[in-house]
Backbone atoms as SQL, in Angstrom:
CREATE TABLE atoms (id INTEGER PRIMARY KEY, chain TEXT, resi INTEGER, resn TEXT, atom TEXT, x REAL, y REAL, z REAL);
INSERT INTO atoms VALUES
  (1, 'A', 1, 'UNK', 'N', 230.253, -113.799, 40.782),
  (2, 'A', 1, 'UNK', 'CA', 230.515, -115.144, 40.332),
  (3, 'A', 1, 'UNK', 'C', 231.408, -115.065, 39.095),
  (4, 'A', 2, 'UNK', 'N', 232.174, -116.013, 39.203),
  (5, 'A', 2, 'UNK', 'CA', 233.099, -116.089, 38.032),
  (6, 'A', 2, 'UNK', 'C', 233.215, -117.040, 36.991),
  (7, 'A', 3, 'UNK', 'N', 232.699, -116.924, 35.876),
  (8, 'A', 3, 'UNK', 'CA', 232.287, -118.070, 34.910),
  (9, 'A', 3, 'UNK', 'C', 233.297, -118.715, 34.074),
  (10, 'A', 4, 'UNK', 'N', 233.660, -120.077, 34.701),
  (11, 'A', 4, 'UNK', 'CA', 234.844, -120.802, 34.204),
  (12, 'A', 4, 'UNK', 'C', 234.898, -121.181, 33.025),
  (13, 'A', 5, 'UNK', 'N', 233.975, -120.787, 31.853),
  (14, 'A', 5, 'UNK', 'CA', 234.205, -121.244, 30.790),
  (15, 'A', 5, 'UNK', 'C', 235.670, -120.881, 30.051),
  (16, 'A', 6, 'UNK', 'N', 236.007, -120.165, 30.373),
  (17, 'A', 6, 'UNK', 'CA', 237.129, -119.661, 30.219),
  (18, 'A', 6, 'UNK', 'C', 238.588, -119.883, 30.169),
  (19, 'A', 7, 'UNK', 'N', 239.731, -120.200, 30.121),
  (20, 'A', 7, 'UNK', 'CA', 240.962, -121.028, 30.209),
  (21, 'A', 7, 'UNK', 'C', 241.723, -120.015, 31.578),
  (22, 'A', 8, 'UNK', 'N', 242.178, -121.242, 32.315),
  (23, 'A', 8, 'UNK', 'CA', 242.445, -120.447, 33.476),
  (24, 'A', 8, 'UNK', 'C', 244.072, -120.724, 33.435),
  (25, 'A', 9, 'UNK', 'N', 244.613, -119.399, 32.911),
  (26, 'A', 9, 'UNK', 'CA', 246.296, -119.650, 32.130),
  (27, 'A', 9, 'UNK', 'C', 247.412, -119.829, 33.509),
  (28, 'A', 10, 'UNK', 'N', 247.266, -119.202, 34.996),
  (29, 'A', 10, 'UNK', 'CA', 247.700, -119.437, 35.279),
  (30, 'A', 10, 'UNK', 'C', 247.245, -118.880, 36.959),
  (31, 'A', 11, 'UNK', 'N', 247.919, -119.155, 38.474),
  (32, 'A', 11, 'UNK', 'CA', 247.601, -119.054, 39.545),
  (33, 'A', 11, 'UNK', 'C', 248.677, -118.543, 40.281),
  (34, 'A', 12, 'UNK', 'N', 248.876, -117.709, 40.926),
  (35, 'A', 12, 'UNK', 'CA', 250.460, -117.276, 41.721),
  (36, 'A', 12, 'UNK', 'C', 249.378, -116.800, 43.253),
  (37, 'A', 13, 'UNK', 'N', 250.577, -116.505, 43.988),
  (38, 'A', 13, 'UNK', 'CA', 250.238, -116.121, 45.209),
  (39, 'A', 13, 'UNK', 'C', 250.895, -114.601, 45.023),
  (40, 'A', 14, 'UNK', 'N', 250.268, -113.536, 45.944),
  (41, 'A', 14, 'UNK', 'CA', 250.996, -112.578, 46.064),
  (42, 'A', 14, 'UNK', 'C', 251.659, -112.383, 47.759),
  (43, 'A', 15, 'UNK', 'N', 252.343, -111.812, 47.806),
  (44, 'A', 15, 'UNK', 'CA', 253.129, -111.849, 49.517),
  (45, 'A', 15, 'UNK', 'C', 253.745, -110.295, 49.423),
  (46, 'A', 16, 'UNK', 'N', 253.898, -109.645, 50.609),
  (47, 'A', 16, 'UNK', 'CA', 254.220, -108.607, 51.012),
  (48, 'A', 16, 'UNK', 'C', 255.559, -108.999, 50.377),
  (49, 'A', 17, 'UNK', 'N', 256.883, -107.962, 50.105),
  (50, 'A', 17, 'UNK', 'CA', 258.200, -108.694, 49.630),
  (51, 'A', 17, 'UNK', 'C', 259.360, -108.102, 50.560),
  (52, 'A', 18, 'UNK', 'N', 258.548, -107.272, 51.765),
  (53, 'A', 18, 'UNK', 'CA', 259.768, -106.986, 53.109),
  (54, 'A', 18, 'UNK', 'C', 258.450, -106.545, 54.034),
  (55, 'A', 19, 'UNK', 'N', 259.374, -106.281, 55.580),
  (56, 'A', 19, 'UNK', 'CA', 258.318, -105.669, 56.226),
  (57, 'A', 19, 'UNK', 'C', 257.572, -104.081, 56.143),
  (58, 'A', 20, 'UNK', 'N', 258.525, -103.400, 55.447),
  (59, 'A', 20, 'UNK', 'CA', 258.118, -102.093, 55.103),
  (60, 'A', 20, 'UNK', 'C', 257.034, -102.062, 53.799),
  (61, 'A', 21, 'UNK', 'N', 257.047, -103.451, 53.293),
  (62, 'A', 21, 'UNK', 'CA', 255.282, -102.933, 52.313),
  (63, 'A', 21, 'UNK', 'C', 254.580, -104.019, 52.929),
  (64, 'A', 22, 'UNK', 'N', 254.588, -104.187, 54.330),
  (65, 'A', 22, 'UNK', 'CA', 253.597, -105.225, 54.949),
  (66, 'A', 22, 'UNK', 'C', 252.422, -104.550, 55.088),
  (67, 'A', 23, 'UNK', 'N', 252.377, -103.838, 56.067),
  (68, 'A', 23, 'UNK', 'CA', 251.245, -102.863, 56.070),
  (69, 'A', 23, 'UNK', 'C', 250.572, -102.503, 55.184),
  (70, 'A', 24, 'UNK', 'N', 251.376, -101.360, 53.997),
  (71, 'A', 24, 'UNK', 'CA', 250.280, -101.537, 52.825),
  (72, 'A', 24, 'UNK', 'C', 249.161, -102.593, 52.384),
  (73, 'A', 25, 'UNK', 'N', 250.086, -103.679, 52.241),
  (74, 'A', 25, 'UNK', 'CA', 249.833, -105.040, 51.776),
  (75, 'A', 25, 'UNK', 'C', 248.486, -105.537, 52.693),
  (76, 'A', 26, 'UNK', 'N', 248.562, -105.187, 53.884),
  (77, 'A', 26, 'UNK', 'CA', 247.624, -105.898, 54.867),
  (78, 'A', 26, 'UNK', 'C', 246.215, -104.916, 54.510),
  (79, 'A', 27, 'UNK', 'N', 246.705, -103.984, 54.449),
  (80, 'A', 27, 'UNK', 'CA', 245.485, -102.426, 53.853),
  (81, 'A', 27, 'UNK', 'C', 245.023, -102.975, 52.499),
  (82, 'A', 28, 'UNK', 'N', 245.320, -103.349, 51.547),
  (83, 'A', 28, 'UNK', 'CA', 244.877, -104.191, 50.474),
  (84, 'A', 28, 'UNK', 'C', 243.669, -104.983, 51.055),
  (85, 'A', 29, 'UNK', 'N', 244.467, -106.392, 51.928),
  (86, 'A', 29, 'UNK', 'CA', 243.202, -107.401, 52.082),
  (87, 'A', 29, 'UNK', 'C', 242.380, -107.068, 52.779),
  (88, 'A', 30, 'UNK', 'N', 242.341, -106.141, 53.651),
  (89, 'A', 30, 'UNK', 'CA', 241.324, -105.353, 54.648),
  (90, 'A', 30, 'UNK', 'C', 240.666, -104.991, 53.806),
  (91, 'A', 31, 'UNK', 'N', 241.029, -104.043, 52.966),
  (92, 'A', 31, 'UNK', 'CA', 239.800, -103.105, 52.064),
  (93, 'A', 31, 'UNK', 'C', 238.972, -104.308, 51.292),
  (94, 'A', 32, 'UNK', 'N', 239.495, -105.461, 50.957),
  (95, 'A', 32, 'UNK', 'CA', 238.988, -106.482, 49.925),
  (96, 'A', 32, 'UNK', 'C', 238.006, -107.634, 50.932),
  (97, 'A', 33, 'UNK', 'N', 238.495, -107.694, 52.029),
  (98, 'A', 33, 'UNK', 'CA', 237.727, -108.206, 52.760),
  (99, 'A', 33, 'UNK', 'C', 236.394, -107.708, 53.683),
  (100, 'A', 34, 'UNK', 'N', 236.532, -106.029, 54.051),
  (101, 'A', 34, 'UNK', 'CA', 236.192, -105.039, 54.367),
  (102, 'A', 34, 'UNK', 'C', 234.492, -105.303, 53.086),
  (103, 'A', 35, 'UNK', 'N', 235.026, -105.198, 52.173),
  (104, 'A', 35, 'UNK', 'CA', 234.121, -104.995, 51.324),
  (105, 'A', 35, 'UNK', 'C', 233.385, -106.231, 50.367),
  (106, 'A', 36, 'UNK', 'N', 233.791, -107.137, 50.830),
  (107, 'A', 36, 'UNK', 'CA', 233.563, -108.609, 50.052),
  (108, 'A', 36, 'UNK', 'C', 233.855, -108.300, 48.913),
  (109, 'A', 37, 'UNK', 'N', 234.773, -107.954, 48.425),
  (110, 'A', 37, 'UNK', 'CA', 235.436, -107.526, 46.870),
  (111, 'A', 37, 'UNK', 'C', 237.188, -108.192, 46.533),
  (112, 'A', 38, 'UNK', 'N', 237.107, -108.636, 45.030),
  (113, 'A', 38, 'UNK', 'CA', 238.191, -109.206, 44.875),
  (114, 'A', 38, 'UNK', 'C', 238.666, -107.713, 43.513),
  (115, 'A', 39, 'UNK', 'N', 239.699, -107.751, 43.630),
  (116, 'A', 39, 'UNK', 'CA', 240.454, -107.289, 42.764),
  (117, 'A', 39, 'UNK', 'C', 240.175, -107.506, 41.299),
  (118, 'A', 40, 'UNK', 'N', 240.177, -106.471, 39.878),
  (119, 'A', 40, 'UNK', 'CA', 239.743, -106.629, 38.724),
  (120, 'A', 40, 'UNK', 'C', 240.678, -106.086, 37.734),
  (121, 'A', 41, 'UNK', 'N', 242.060, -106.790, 37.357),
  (122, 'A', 41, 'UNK', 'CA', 242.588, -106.130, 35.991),
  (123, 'A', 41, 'UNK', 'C', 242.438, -106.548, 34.662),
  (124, 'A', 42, 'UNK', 'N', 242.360, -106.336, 33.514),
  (125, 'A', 42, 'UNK', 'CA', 241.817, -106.128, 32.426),
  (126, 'A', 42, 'UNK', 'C', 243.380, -106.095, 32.183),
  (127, 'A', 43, 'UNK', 'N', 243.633, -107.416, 31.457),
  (128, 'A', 43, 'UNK', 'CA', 245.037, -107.454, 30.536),
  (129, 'A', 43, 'UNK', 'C', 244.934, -107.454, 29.371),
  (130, 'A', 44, 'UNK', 'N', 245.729, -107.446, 28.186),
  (131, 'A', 44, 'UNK', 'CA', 245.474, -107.774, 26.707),
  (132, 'A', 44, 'UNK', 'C', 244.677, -108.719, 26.267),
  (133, 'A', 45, 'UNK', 'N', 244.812, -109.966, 26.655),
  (134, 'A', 45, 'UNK', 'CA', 243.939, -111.185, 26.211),
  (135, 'A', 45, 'UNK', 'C', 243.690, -112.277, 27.733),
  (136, 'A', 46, 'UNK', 'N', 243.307, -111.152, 28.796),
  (137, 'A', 46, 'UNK', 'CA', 243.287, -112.074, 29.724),
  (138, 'A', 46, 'UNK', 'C', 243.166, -110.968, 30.962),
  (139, 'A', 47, 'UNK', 'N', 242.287, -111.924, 32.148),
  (140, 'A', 47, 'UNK', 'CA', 241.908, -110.907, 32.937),
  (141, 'A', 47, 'UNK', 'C', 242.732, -111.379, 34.738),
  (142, 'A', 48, 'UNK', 'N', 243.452, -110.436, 35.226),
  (143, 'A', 48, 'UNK', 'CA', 243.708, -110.913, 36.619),
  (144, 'A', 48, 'UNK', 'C', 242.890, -110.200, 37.838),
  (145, 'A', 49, 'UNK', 'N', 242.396, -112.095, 38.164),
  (146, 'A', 49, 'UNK', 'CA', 241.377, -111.832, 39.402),
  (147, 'A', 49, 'UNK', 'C', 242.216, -111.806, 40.622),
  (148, 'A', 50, 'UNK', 'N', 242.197, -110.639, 41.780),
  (149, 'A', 50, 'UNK', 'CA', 242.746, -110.699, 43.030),
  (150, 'A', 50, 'UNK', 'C', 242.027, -111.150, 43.692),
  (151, 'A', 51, 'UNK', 'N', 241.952, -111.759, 44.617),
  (152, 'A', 51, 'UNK', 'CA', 241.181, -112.916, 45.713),
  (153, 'A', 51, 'UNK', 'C', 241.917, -112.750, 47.011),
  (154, 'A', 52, 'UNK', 'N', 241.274, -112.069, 48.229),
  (155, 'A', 52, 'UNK', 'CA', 242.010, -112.213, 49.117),
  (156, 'A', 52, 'UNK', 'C', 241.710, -113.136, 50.206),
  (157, 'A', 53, 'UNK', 'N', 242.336, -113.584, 51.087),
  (158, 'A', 53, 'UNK', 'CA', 242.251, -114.507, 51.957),
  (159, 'A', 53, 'UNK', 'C', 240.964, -114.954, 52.750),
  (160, 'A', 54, 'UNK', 'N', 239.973, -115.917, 51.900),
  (161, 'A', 54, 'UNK', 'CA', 238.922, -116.525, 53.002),
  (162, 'A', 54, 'UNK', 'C', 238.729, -117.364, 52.429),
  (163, 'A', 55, 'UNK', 'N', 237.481, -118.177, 53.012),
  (164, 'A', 55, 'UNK', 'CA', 237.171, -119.609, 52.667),
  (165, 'A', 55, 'UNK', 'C', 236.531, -119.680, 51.091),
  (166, 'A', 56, 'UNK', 'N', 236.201, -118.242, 50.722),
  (167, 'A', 56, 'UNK', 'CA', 235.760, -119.059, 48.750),
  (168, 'A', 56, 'UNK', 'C', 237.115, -118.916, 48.322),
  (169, 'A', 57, 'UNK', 'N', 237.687, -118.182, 48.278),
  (170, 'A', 57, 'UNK', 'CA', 239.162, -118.086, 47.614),
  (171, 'A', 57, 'UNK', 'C', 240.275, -119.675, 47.801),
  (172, 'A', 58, 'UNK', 'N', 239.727, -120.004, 49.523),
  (173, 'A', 58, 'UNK', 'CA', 240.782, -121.533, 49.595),
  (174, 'A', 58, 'UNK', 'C', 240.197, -122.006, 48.709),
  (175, 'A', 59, 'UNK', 'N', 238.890, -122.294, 48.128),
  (176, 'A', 59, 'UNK', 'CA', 237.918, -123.230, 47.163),
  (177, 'A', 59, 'UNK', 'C', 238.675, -123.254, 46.300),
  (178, 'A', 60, 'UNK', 'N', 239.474, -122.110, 46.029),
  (179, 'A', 60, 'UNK', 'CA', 240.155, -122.572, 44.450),
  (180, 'A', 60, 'UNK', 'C', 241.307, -122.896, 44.951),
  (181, 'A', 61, 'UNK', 'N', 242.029, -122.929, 45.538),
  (182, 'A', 61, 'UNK', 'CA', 243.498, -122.570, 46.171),
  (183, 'A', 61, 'UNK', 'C', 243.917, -122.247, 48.187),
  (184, 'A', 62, 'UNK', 'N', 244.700, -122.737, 48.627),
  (185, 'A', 62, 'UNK', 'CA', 244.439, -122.366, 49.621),
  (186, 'A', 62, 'UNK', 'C', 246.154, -121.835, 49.784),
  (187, 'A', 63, 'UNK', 'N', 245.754, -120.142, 50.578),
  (188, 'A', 63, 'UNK', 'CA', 246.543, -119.473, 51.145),
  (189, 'A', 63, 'UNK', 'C', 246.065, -119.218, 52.086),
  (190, 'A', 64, 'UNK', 'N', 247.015, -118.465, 52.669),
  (191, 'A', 64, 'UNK', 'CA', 247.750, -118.261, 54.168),
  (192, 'A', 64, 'UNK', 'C', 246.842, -116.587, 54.630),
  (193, 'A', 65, 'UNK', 'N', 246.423, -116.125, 55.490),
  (194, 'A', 65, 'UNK', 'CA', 246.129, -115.069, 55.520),
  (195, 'A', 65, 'UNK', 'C', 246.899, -113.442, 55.218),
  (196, 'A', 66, 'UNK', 'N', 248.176, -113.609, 55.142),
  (197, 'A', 66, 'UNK', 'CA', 248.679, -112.796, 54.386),
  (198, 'A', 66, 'UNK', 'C', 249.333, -112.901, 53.053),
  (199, 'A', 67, 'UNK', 'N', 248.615, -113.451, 52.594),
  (200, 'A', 67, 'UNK', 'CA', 248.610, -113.900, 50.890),
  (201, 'A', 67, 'UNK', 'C', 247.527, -113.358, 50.423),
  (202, 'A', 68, 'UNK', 'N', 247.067, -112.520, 49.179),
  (203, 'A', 68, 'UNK', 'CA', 246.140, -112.331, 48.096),
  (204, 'A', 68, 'UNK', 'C', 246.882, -113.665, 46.775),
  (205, 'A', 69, 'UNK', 'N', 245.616, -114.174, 46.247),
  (206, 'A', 69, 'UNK', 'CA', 245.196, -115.024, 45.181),
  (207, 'A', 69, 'UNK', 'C', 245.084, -114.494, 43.901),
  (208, 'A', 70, 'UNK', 'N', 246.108, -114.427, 43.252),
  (209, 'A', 70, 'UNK', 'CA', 245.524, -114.080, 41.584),
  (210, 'A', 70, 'UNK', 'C', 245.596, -115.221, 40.868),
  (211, 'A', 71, 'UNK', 'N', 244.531, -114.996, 39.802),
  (212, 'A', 71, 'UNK', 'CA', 244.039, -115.749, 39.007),
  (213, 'A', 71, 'UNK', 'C', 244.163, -115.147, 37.294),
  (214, 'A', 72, 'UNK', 'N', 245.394, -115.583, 36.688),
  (215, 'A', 72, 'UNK', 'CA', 244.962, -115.235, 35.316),
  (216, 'A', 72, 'UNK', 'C', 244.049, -115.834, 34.415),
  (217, 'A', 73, 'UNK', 'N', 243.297, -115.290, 33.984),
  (218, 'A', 73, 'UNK', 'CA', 242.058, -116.269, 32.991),
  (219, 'A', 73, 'UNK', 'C', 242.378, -115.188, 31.632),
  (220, 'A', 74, 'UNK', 'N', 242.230, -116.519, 30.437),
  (221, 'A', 74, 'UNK', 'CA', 242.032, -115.871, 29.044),
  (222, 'A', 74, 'UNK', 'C', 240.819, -115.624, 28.553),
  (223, 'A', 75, 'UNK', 'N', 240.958, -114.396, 28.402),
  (224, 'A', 75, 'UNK', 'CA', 239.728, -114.148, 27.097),
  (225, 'A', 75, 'UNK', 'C', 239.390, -114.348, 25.880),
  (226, 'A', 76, 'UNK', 'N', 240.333, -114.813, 25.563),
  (227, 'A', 76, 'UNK', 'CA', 240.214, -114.950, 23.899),
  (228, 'A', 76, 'UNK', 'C', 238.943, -116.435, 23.543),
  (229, 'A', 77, 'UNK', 'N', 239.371, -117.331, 24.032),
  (230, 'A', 77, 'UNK', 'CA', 237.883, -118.775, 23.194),
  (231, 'A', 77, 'UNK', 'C', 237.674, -118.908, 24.574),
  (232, 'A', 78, 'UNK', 'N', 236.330, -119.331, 24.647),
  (233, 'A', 78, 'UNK', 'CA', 235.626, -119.510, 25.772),
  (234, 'A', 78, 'UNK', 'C', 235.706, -121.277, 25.284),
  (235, 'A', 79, 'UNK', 'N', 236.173, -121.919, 26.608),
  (236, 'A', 79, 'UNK', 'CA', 236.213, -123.616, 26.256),
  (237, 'A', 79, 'UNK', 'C', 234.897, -124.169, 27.010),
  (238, 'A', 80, 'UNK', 'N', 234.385, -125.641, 26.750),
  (239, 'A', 80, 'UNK', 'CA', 233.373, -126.068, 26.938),
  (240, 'A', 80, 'UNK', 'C', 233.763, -127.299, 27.982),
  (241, 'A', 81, 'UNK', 'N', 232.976, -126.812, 29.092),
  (242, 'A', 81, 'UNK', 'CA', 232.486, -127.219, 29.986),
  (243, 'A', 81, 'UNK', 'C', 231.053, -127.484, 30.716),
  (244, 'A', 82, 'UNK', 'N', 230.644, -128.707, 31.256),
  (245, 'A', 82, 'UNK', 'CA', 229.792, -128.605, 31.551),
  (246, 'A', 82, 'UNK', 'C', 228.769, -127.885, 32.373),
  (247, 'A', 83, 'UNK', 'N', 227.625, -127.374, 32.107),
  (248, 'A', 83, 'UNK', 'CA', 227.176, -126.465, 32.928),
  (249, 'A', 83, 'UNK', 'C', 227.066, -126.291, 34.505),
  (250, 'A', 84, 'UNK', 'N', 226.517, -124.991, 34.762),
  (251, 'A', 84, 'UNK', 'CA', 226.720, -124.838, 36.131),
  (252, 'A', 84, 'UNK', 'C', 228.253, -124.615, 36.752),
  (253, 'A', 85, 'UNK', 'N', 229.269, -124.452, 35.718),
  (254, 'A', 85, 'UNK', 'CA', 230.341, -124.642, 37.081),
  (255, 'A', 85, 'UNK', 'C', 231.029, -123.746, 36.417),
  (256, 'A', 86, 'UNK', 'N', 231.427, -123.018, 38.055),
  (257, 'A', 86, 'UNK', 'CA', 231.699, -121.833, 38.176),
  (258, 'A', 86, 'UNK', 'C', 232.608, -121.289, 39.194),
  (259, 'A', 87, 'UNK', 'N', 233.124, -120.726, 39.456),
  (260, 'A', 87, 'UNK', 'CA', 234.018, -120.105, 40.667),
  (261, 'A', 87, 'UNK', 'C', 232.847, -118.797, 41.528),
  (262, 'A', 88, 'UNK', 'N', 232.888, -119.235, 42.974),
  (263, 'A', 88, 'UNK', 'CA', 231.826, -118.637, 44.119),
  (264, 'A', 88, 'UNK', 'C', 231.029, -117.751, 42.974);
C-alpha cells in the first residue's frame, strides 16, 4: 500500500521506444506482474513507483497493456489529507 500523504510531483507512462527493446520491456511487466510487484527507486527527494499494467494501477491512471506507470512522489513534507486514503 502506498500512503498518499505525500505530494505526488508527477505521472508519465513508460513505452518500449522501438521493437528491438520490446521484448525486454514485455520481460519487465511479466516479472512485475508474475510477482504482484511494482517497481521501487529511491531518488534525492522523491521516490519513483513503477506500476505495471492491471486494474489497481488503472485506479490511479489508466494504461494500455504495454505501458508500465511511474509515479514520482516527494519525500520531503508529508501534506495533510484526510485519513484512510491511500493508493491499493
Amino acid at each position: 500500500m502506498i500512503d498518499i500523504n505525500y505530494l505526488k510531483i508527477a505521472i508519465v507512462t513508460f513505452v518500449a521506444s522501438n521493437e528491438t527493446q520490446n521484448a525486454q520491456f514485455q520481460e519487465y511487466i511479466k516479472y512485475f506482474l508474475e510477482r504482484n510487484r511494482a517497481g521501487v527507486a529511491t531518488l534525492h527527494d522523491s521516490v519513483l513507483y513503477l506500476l505495471p499494467p492491471c486494474a489497481t494501477t488503472n485506479e490511479i491512471h489508466k494504461i494500455t497493456d504495454n505501458e508500465i506507470l511511474g509515479v514520482f512522489v516527494s519525500t520531503c513534507e508529508p501534506v495533510d489529507t484526510p485519513p484512510g486514503n491511500t493508493w491499493f
